[in-house]
C-alpha positions as a printed NumPy array, in Angstrom:
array([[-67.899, -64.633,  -2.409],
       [-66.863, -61.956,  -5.394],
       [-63.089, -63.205,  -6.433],
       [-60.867, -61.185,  -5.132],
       [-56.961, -59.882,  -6.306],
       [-54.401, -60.664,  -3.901],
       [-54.288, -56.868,  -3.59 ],
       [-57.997, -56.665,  -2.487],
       [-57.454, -59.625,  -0.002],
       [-53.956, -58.203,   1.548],
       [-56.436, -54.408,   1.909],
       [-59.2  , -56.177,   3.316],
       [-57.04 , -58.215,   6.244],
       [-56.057, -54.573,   7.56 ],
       [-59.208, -52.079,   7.01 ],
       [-59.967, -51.219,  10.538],
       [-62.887, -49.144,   9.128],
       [-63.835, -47.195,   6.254],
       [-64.134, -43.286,   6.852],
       [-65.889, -40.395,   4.809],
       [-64.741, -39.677,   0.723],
       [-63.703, -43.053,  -0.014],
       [-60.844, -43.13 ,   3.089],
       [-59.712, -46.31 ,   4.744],
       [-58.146, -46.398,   8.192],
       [-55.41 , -49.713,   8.053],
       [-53.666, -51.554,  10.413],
       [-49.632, -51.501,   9.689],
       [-47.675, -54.546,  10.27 ],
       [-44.178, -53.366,   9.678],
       [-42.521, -49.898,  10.026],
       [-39.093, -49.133,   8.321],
       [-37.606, -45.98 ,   9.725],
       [-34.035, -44.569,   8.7  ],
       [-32.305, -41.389,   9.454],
       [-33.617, -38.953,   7.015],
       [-37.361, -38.803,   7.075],
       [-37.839, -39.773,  10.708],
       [-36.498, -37.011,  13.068],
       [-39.177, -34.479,  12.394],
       [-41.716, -37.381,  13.075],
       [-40.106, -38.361,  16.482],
       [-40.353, -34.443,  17.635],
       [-44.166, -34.479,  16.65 ],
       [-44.595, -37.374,  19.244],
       [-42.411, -35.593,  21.819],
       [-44.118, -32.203,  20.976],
       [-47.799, -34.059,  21.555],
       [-46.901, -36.254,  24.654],
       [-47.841, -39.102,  22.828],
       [-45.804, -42.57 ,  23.491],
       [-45.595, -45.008,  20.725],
       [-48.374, -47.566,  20.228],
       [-46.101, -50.675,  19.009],
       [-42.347, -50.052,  18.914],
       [-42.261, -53.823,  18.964],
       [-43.34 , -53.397,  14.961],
       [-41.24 , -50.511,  14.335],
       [-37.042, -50.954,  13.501],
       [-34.663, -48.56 ,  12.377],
       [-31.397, -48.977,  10.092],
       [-28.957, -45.78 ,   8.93 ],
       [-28.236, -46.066,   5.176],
       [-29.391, -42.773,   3.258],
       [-26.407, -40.066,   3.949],
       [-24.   , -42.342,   5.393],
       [-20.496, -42.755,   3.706],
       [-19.102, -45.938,   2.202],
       [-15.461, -45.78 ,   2.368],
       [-12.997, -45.03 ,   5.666],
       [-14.306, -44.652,   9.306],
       [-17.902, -44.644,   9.145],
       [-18.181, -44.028,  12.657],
       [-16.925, -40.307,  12.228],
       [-19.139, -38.399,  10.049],
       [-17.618, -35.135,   8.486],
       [-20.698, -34.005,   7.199],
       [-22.763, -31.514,   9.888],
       [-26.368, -32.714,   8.298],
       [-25.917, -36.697,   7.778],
       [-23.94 , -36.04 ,  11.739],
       [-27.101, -34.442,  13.07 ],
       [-29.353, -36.918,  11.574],
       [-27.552, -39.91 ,  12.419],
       [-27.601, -38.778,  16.108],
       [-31.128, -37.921,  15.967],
       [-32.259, -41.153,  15.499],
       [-29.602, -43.167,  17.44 ],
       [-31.483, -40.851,  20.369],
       [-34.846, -42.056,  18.82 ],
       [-34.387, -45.576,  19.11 ],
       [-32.752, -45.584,  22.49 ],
       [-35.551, -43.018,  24.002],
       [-38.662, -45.307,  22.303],
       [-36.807, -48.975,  22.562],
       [-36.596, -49.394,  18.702],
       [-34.049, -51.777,  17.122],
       [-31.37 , -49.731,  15.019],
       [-29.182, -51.635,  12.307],
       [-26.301, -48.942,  13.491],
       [-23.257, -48.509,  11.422],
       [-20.995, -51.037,  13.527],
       [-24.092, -53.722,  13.395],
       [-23.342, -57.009,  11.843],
       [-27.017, -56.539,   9.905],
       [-26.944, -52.801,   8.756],
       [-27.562, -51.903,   5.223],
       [-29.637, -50.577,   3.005],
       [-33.582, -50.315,   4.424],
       [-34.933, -52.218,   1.681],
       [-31.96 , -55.007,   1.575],
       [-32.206, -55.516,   5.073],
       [-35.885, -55.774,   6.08 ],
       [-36.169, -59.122,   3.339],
       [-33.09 , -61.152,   4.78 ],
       [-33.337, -60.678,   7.869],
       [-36.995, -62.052,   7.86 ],
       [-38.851, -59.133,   8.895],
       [-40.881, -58.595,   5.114],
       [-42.874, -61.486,   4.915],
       [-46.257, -62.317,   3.241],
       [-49.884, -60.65 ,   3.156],
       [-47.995, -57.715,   5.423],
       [-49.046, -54.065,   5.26 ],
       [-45.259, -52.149,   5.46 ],
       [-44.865, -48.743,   5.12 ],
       [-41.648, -46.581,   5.152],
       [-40.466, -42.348,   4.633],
       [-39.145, -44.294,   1.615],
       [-41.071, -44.05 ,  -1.774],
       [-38.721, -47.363,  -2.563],
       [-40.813, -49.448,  -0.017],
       [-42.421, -50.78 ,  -2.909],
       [-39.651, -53.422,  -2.746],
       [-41.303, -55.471,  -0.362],
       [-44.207, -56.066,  -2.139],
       [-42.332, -58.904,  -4.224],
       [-43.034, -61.462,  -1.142],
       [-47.032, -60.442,  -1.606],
       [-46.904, -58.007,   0.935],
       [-48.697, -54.772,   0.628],
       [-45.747, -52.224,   0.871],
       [-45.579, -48.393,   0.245],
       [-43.999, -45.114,   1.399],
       [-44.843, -42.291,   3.435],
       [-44.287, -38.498,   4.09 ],
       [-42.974, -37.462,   7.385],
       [-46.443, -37.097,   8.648],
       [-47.889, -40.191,   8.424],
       [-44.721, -41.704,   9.836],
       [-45.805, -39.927,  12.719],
       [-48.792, -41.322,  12.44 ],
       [-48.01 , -44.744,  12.569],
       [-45.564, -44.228,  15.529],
       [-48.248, -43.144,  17.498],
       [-51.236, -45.227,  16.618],
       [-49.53 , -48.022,  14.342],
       [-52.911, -47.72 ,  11.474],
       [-52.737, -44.726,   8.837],
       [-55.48 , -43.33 ,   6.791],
       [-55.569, -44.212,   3.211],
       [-57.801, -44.268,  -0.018],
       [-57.859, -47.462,  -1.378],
       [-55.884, -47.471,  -4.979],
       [-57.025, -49.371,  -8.582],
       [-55.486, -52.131,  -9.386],
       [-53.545, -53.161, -12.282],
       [-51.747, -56.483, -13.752],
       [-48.895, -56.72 , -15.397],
       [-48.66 , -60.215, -16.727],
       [-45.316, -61.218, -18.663],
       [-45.786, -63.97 , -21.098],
       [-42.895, -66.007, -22.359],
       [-39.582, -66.224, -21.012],
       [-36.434, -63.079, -21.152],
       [-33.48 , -64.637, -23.187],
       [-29.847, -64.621, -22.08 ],
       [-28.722, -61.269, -21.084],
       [-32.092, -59.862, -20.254],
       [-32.769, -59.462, -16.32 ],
       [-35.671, -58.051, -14.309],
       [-34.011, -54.397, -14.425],
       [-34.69 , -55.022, -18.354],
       [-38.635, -56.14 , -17.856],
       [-39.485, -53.628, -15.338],
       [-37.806, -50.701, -17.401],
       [-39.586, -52.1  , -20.485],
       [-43.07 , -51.93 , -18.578],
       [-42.185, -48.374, -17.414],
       [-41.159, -47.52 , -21.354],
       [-43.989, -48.32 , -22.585],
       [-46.775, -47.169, -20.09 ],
       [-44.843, -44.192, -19.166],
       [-43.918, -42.943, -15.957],
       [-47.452, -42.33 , -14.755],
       [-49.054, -45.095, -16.46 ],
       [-49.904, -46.814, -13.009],
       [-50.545, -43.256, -11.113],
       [-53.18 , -44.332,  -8.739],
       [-53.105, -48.468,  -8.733],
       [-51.014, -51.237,  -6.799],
       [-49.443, -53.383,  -9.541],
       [-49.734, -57.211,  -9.594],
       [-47.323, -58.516, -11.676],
       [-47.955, -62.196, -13.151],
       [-47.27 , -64.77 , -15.597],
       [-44.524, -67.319, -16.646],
       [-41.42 , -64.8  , -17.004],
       [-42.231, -63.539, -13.002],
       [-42.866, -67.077, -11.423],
       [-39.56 , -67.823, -12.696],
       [-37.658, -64.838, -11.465],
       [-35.633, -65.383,  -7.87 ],
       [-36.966, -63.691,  -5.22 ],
       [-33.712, -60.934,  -5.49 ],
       [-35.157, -60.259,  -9.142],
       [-38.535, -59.971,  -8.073],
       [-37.557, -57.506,  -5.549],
       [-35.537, -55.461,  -8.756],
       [-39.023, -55.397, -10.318],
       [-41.445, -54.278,  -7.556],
       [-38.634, -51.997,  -6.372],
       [-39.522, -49.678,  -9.151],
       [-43.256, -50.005,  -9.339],
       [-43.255, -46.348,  -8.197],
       [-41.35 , -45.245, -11.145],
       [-44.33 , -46.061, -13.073],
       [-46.279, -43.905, -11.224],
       [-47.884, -47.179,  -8.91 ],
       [-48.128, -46.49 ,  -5.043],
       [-46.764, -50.56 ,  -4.421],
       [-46.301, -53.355,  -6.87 ],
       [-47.054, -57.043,  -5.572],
       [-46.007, -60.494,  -6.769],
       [-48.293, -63.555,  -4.76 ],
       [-46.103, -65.55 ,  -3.188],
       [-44.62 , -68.847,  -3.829],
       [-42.48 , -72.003,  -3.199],
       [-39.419, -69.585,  -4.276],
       [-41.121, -66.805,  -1.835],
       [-41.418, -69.549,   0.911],
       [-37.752, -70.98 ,   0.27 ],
       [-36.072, -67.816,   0.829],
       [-38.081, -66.786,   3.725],
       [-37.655, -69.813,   5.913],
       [-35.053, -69.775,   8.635],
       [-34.162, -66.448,   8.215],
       [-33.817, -64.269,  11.423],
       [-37.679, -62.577,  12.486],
       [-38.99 , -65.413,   9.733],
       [-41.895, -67.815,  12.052],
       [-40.586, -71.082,  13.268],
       [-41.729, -74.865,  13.897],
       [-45.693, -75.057,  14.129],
       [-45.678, -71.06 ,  13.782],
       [-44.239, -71.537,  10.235],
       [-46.298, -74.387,   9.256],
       [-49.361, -71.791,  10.304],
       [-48.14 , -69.083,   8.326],
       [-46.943, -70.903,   5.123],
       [-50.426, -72.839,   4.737],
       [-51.844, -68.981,   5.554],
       [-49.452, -67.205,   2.814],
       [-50.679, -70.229,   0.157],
       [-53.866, -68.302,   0.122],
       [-52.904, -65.092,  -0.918],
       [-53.457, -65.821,  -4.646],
       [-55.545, -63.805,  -6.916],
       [-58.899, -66.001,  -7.364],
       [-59.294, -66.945, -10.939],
       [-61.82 , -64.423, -12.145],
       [-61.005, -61.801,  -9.89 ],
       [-61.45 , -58.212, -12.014],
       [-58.527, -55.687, -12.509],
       [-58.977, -52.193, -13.502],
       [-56.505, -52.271, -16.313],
       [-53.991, -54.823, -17.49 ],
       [-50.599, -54.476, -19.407],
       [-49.446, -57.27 , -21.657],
       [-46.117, -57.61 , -22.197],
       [-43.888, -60.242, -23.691],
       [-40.937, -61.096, -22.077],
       [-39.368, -62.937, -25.347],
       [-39.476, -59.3  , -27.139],
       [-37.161, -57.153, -23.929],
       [-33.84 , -56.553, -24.693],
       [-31.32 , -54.907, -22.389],
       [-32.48 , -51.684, -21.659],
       [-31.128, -48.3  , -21.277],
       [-31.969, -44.578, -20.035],
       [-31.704, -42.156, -22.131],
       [-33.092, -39.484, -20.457],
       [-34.24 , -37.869, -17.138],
       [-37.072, -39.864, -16.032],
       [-37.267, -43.647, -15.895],
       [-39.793, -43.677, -18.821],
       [-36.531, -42.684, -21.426],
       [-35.316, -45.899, -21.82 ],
       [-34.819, -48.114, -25.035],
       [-33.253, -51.579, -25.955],
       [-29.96 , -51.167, -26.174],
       [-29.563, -51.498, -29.786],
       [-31.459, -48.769, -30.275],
       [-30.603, -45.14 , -30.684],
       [-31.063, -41.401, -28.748],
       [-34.805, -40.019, -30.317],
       [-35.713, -36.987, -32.554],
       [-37.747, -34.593, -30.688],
       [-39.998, -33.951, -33.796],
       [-41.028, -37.69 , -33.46 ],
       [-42.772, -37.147, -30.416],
       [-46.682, -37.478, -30.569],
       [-47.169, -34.19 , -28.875],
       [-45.758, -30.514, -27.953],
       [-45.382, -31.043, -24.409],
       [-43.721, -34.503, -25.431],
       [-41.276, -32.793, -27.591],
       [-40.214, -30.416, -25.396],
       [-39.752, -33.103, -23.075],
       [-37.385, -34.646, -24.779],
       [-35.308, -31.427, -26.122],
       [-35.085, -30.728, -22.491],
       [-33.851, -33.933, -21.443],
       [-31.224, -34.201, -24.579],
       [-30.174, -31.099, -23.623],
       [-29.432, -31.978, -19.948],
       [-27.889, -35.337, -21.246],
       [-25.653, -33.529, -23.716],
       [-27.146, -36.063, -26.64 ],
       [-27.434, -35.834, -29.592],
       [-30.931, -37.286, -31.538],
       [-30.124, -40.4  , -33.308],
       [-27.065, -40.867, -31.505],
       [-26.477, -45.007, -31.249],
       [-27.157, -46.247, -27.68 ],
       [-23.857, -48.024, -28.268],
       [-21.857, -44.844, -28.847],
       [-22.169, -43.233, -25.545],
       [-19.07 , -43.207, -23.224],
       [-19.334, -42.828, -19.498],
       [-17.353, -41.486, -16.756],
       [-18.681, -43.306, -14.068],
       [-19.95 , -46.627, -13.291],
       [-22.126, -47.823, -10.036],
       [-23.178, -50.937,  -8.831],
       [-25.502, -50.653,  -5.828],
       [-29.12 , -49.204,  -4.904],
       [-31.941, -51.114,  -2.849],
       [-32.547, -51.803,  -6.815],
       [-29.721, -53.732,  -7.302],
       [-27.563, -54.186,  -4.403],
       [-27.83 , -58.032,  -3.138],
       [-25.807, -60.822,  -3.781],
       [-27.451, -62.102,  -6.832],
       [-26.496, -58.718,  -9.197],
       [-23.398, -58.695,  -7.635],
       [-22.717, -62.718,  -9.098],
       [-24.351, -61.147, -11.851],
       [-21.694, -58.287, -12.603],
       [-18.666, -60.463, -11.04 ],
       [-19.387, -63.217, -14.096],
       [-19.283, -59.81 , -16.388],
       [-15.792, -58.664, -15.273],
       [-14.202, -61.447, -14.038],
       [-10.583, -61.683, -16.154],
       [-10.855, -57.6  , -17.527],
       [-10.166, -54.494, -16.453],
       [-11.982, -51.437, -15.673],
       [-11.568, -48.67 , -18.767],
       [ -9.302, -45.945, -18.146],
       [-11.631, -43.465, -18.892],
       [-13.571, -44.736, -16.21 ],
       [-14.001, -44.897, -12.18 ],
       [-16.59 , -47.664, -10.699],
       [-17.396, -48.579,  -7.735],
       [-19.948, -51.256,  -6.081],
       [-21.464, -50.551,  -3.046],
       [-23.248, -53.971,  -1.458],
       [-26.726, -53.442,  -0.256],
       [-26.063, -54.431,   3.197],
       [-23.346, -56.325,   5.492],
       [-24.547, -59.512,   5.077],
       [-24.226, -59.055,   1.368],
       [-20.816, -57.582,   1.368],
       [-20.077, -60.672,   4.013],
       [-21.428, -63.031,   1.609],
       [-19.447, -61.67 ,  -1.344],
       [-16.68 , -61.675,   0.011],
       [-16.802, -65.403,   1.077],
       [-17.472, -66.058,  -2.314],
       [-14.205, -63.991,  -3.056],
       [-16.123, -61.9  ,  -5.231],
       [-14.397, -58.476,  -4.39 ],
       [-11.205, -59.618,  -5.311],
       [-12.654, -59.618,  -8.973],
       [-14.366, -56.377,  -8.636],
       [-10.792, -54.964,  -7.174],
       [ -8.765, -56.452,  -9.773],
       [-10.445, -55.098, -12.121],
       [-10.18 , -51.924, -10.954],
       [-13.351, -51.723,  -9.169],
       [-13.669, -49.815,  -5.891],
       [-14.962, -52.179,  -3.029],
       [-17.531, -50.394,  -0.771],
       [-19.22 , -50.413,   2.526],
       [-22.767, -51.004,   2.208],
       [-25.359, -48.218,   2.16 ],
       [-27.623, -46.06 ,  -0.612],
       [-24.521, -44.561,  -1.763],
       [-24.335, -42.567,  -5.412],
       [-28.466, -43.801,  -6.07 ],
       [-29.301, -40.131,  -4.827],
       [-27.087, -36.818,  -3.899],
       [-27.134, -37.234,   0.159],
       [-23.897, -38.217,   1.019],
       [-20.14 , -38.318,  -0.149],
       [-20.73 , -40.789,  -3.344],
       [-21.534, -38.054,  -5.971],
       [-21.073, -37.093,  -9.511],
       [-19.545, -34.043, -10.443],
       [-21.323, -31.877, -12.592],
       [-21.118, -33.279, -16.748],
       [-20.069, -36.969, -15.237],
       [-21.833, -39.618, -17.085],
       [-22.536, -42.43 , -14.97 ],
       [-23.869, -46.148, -16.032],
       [-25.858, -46.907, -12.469],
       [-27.692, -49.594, -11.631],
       [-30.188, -47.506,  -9.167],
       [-33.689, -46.736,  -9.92 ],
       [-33.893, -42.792, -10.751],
       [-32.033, -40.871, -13.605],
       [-33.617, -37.162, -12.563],
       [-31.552, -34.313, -13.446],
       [-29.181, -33.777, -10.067],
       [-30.217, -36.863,  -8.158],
       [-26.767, -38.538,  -8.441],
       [-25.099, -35.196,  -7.826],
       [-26.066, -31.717,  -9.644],
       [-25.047, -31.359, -13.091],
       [-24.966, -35.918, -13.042],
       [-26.206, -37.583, -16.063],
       [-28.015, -41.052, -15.16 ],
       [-28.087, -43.81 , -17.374],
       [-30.032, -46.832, -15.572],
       [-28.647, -50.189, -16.382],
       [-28.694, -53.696, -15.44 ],
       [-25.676, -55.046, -13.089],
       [-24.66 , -57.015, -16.18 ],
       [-24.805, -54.089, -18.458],
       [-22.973, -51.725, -15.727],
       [-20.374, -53.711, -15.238],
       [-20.003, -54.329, -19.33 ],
       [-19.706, -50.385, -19.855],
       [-16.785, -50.401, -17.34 ],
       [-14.909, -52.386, -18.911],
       [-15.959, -50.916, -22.658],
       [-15.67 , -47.259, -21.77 ],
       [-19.034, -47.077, -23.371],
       [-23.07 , -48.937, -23.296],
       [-22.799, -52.387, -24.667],
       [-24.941, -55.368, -25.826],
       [-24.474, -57.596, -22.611],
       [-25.498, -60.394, -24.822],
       [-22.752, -60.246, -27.459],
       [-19.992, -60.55 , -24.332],
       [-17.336, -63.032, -24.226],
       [-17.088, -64.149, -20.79 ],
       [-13.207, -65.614, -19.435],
       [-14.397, -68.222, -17.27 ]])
């Protein structure tokens, strides 16, 4: 048999058949459905008379427009109220599990489906989230959808696809102190540009990954799509296998003997062919930091704002006027020398426990900057539960920090966490477009180390150089 990626093997499990111009119809394991993209879908079923084929595979959580802070039961806002209702109505009509806001497990969509078990390995998941790339760090094969084809999958539970490329990634070496996956993935993204992987799934590989938690590799595959990639995978592991086991919808007894010695397959063979591969050594990364308005802007953080006439290109130099422009920077501007406003710690990037120890170790025995008001918003209730066992938020709110309820929060301009317009914000989320953290926002995307440093600094600093009060 031809050696096959891990991709290839995950696609080939689910092809129900191939159709005409190179289109696959696949099977769907898993369907993530929250309150924004799901309501028109729901109508099309009602509209058609058609009943949904598994609602067993389908479960719903709220987490897009909802707020963080007071009663979250009362929403003020007419759109996030209408939505919210809609799918509460949903899930009771078609028997779906919803993660409501008074659930022990709610959260964010992609915080929620890995600990409580649902994401596991060699899975097809889909979601009306381009984010659903997330899952892919447990091997799964994980993407989003338009409202359409979450329709689709309601009602027959297999979607039509064309079959992507494929592309490794493969980190050699190790990151040194300081560096974290938000660094390596925004590295990759730097340098292949943010549609360097339009059209492939991403495997990502080699001795930097294998030795990433599964929480980091979830940071990394999380932004695949920001890259241009329609899912990024990592083949599972003991790590993969460690955090999976005994978790809520996780198998049990002979059921997870079965399914580990199953999930040990789903390897790339040795030989098996890519259609492109990145190199990238994971020694070189330093913290990284946005610039601009697209993912792609970033540099290491010793480095400064770019010259538009440096840029290989017209349409590249425009670019960049455009985005300085929006960013109110200056060219050769030192990375170090820009203040923010505004910090966030949060995002289905960067929301779990881990990058919350992470910016805790940061600020623990400072205080926030005047100049500046942050907030971290835990990527679900079992996170915020777990940090607050720890007694985490009592550093974060003796610092200065604002203590949230969990949800999506100030990564996009949907609900009551937003910038005003000229606010700079340090945020650990995964997209710095013009408006999307509130119109007139500027976006710098940062690690949960390098978030929390700028708080206290008033301004982007070397996370490596910091003096930590332990």
């Amino acid at each position: 048999m031809m050696a096959r990626t891990l991709f290839d093997k995950v696609w080939d499990r689910h092809l129900v058949c191939a159709g005409p111009a190179g289109s696959s119809l696949l099977y769907i394991d898993l369907h993530l459905v929250h309150e924004v993209t799901s309501p028109q879908a729901f109508a099309g079923l009602r509209e058609a008379g058609r009943k949904m084929r598994r609602p067993d595979l389908t479960f719903a959580t709220l987490d897009h427009n909802i707020p963080t802070l007071g009663n979250r039961m009362v929403l003020e806002d007419d759109l996030a109220r209408t939505q919210v209702e809609a799918l509460r109505q949903n899930c009771r009509e078609f028997d779906i599990p919803l993660f409501d806001l008074d659930s022990a497990e709610q959260g964010i969509v992609h915080v929620i489906g890995p600990e409580l078990g649902l994401t596991q390995p060699g899975m097809t998941i889909v979601c009306g989230d381009s984010h659903t790339s997330t899952h892919g760090a447990f091997g799964a094969l994980a993407f989003g959808i338009g409202t359409s084809e979450v329709e689709h999958v309601l009602a027959t539970q297999c979607l039509v696809q064309k079959k992507p490329k494929s592309m490794l990634v493969r980190f050699s070496g190790m990151p040194g102190p300081g560096v974290t996956a938000k660094d390596l993935i925004l590295s990759v993204i730097a340098q292949m540009g943010t549609d360097g992987a339009a059209g492939h799934v991403i495997e990502y590989a080699g001795e930097a990954i294998r030795g990433l938690s599964m929480e980091a590799r979830m940071t990394i595959c999380n932004m695949s799509i920001e890259a241009g990639a329609r899912a990024g995978m990592i083949a599972p592991d003991q790590t993969t296998f460690d955090y999976l086991e005994g978790r809520r919808f996780a198998p049990r007894g002979e059921h997870w003997n079965t399914a580990e010695k199953d999930w040990r397959t789903l390897q790339s063979d040795p030989g098996a062919q890519f259609d492109s591969t990145v190199e990238v050594n994971a020694g070189h990364v330093a913290p990284f930091v946005t610039w601009g308005t697209s993912p792609g802007m970033a540099v290491p953080i010793t480095g400064e704002v770019p010259d538009p006439n440096h840029g290989a290109s017209d349409s590249e130099r425009n670019s960049i006027v455009r985005a300085l422009e929006y960013m109110n920077l200056r060219p050769h501007t030192l990375i170090q020398e820009i203040a923010v406003d505004r910090v966030f710690i949060g995002s289905c990037t960067n929301a779990r426990l881990e990058d919350i120890r992470s910016a805790a170790r940061v600020i623990k025995g400072y205080r926030v900057s005047n100049s500046v008001q942050a907030m971290i918003v835990p990527g679900s209730q079992q996170v915020k539960r777990a940090a607050e066992q720890e007694e985490l938020h009592r550093i974060f709110t003796e610092a200065g920090f604002e203590w949230r309820e969990s949800g999506c929060s100030m990564c996009l301009g949907m609900n009551p966490d937003r910038l005003q317009p000229g606010e700079r914000c340090a945020s650990t989320s995964n997209r710095n477009f013009e408006g999307r953290q509130g119109a007139g926002g500027r976006t710098h995307l940062v690690s949960p180390a390098m978030a929390a440093a700028a708080a206290v600094a008033g301004h982007f600093v070397d996370v490596r150089n910091w003096q930590y009060k332990d």
